[in-house]
N, C-alpha and C positions, 0 to 999 in steps of 0.2 A: 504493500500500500504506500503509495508516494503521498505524504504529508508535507502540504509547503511552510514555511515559517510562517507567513505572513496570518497561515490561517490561523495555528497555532494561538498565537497573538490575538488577533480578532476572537477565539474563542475564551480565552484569557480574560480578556475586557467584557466579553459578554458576559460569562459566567460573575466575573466580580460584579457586574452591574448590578445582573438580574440577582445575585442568587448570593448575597450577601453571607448570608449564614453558614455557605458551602465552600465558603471561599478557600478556608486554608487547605483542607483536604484535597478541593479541585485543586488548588495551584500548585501544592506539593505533587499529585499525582502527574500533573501535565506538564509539570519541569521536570520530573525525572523522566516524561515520555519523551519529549523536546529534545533531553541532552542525549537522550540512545538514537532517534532518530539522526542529530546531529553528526555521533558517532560514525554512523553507516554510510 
């Protein structure tokens, strides 16, 4: 699955917008997806 950065980020900002509550957990999860992806 090719994941682009940018969406990464826009999903980032969306989540913290909407979903205040789930913030830390989404963002800890989607920063360690980010950095594997980056990895590859």
């Amino acid at each position: 699955m090719n994941i682009h950065p940018w969406g990464l980020l826009s999903s980032l900002l969306y989540r913290q917008g909407v979903g205040p509550k789930y913030k830390a957990d989404k963002n800890k999860n989607t920063i360690a997806q980010a950095m594997v992806f980056n990895r590859h």
